[in-house]
N, C-alpha and C positions, 0 to 999 in steps of 0.2 A: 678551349673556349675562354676560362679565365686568362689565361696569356694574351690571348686575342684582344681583348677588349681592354687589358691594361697596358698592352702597349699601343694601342689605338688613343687612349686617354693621356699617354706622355705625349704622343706626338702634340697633339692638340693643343695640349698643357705647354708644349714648347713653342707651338704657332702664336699662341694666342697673346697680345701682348699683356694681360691683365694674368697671365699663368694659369688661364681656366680650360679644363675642370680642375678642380683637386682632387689628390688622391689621399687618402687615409684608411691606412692597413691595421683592419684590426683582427685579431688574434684569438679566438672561439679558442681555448681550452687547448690552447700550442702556447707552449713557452717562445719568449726569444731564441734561447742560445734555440732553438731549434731549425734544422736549415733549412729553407725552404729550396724546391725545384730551381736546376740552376739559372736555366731562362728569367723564369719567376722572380725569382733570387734578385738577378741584376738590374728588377724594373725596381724594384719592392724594397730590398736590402737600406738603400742609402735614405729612405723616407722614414720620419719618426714612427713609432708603432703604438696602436693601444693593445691593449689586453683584457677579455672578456674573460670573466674565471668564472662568476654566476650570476644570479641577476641584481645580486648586491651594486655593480657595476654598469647596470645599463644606463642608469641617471649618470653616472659621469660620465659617461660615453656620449650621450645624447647632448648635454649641457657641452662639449669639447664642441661637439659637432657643431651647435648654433652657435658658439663661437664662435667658429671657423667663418661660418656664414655669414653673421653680421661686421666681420673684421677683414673678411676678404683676404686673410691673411695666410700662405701657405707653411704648414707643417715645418716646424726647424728640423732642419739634418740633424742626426747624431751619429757616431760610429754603425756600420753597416752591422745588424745585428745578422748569430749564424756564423761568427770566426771561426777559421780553426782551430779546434783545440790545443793548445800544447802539451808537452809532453809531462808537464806537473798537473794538468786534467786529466790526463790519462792514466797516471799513478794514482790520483786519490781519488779516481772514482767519480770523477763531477760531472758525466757527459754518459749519456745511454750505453748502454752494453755494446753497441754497433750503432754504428751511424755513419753514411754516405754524403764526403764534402768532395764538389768543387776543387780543383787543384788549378788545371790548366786547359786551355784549348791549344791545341800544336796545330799550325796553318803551314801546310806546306803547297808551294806551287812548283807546278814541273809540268813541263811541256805542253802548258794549255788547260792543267788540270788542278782543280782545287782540292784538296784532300781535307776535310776535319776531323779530327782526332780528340775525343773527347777522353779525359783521363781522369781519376779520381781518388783522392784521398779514401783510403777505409780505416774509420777507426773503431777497436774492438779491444775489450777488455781480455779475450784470449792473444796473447803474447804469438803463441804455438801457430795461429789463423793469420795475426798480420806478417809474420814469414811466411808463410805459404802465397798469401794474398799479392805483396810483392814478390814473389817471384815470379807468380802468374801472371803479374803487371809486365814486367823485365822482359817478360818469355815472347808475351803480346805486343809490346814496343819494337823487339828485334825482327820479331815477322814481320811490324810493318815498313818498317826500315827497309827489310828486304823485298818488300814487293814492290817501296818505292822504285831502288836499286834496279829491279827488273825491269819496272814502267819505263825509266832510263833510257837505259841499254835497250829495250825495245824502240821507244822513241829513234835513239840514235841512229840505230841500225838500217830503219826507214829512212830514214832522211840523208844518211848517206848512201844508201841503194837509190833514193830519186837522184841525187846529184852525178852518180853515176849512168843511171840512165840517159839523164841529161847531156851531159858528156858524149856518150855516144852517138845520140841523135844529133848533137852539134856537128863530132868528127862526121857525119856521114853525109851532112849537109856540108863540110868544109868549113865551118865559122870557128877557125882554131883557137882566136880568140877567146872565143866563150864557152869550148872546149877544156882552155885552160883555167878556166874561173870555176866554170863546175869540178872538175878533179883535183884543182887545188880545197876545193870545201869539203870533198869527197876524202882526201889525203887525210883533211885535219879529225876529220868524227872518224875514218877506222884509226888514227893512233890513239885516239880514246878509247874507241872498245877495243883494240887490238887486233883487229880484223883484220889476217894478213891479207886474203882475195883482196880485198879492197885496198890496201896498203899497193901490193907489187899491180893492181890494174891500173890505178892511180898514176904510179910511178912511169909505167909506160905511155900510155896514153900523152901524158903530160912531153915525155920525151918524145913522140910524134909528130902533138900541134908542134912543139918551139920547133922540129926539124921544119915541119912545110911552111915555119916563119922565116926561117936558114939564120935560126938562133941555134949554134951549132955545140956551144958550150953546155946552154941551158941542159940542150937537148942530151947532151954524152952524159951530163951528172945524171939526168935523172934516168937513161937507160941502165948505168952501172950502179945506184942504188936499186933499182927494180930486178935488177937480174940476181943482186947478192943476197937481198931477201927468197930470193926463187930457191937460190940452190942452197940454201943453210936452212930451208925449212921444210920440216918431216912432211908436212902435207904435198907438198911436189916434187920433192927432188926424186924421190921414185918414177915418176915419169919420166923421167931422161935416162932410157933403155933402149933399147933393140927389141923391133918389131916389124910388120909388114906395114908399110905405106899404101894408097890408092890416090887418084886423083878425081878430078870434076874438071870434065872441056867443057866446050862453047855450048853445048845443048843447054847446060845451066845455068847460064848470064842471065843475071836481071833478079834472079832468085834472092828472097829475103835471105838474111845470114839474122842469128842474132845480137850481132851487134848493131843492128839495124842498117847495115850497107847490103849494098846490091851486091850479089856473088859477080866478081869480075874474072874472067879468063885469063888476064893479060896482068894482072897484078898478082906478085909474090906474095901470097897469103895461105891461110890453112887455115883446117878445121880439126881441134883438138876435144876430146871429150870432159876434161878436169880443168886442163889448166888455164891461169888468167886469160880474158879476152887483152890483147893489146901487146901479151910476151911475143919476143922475139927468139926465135927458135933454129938452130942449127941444123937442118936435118941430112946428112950423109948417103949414098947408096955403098951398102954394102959389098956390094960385087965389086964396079968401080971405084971407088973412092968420090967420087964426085958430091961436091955437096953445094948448098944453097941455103938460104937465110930470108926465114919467113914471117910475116906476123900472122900469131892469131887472131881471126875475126869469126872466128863461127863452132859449134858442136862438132866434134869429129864423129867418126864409126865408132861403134859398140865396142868394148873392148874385147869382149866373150866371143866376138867372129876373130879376132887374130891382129888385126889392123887397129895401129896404136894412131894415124895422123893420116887426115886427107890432102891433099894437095892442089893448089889452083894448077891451071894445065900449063900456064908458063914455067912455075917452079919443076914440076914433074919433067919439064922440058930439060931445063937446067942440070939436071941429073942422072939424064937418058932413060925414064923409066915409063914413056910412053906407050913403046912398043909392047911392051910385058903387062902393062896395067899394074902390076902387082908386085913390090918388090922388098927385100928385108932392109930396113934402114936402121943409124941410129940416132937418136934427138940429142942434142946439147942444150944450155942454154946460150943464147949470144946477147950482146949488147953494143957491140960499135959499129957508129955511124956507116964506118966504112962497108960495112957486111949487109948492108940493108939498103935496097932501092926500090921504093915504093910508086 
């Protein structure tokens, strides 16, 4: 309430061109050096002060004050009373056994989000208590350091998962252009969190649009970065095994996939369960040798039923594995132009 009304009285005092009202702090049985609330502090601090110690002192308080009022004149500045102590007050004893000062306020912005961080001076005649006290400070600043850190990397992570959404809604719509403006935004926030998914979906997709631009360069760099992250990283190169295959014919056209394209028949594509949407994939028939080169655009089979990769029914065509429905194959990775007709 008192904060209220004294910063409600600066404002005014700042509108008004005469500098009214005035303010004058006077001091009931509170020293200066003593510190006032930091809010308080900042309205209060830099205005001269009096000091009420008994009623020895109400005649000149009173007499100040109708001076004030027949003089119109406001209160000269002095040093903000309330400094910090230094460390020669603190050796001889000049400052309360404990006392809570002010140091900093830390403004950090990030992602939309204000954080205040209030921190504070403690001072105390036990030596023993301000080691502990700072450490506890230190210990309190690292944590928030790290939940900044997290807020982050959480941010990021969002926002490069929209541009990849994005991305794929554009490839399904065809707009390769803005296919490649979302994946290249997408590319730059996973090499900040490191996110490989996002790193090698990135890198394909990117090598897609330039193909159906018949940017054929663009497109080969960025297939053979995308594949060399694929197989040098623990999280997938496991997938390029030997397993059973399946397919999907024509009863399932038109079927959402999740990359947001329509399940097409007639297009080399698959459905893998881990790995990036957008990899380009080797897949073999074991019996025959026959193989074919597919993109991922969709969830495969379960792995725990035996089938590592579904197949559109032109690729299964490809390979002779129609007849069987069912067949062992093995995955590679692939990346060139030439192995892929979409």
């Amino acid at each position: 309430m008192v904060i209220e009304e004294v910063r409600r009285a600066r404002e005014l005092r700042n509108k008004h061109s005469e500098h009214k009202p005035v303010i004058l702090p006077i001091r009931v049985n509170l020293p200066k050096n003593f510190s006032l609330d930091y809010d308080l502090g900042s309205y209060l601090n830099p205005i001269q002060h009096q000091e009420w110690k008994s009623s020895d002192d109400t005649s000149v308080i009173l007499e100040e004050i109708l001076n004030l009022l027949s003089s119109g004149k406001v209160p000269t500045l002095e040093e903000p009373c309330g400094e910090v102590p230094t460390i020669v007050d603190l050796q001889e004893n000049k400052i309360p056994a404990t006392q809570l000062i002010p140091r900093r306020r830390v403004v950090s912005i990030l992602a939309g989000l204000v954080c205040f961080i209030a921190v504070f001076y403690v001072v105390t005649n036990n030596h023993n208590a301000v080691k502990d006290i700072n450490k506890c400070m230190t210990t309190n600043e690292n944590n928030i350091s790290n939940n900044i850190s997290n807020i982050d990397k959480k941010y990021v992570d969002e926002q490069e998962e929209k541009y990849r959404n994005q991305g794929r809604t554009f490839f399904a719509e065809q707009e390769y252009k803005k296919v490649i403006e979302a994946y290249e935004n997408s590319y730059t926030l996973a090499q900040e969190n490191g996110n490989t998914q996002g790193l090698i979906e990135s890198l394909y997709y990117l090598g897609h649009a330039y193909k159906a631009l018949n940017q054929d360069t663009k497109a080969q760099e960025c297939f053979e970065k995308g594949k060399e992250k694929l197989v040098n990283s623990k999280k997938y190169s496991g997938y390029f095994t030997q397993g059973q295959a399946s397919f999907s014919d024509e009863q399932h056209k038109g079927y959402p996939t999740i990359s947001g394209e329509e399940f097409d028949p007639d297009l080399l594509t698959a459905g893998h369960s881990k790995l990036p949407l957008g990899t380009i994939v080797r897949v073999t028939n074991s019996k025959t040798g026959d193989s074919v080169v597919v993109r991922i655009n969709d969830n495969g089979p379960n792995p725990t039923t035996g089938l590592i990769i579904n197949l559109s029914e032109s690729a299964a065509l490809e390979i002779q594995m129609k007849v069987e429905g069912i067949i062992p194959v093995t995955l590679e990775a692939a990346d060139f132009l030439t192995e892929l007709d979409t």
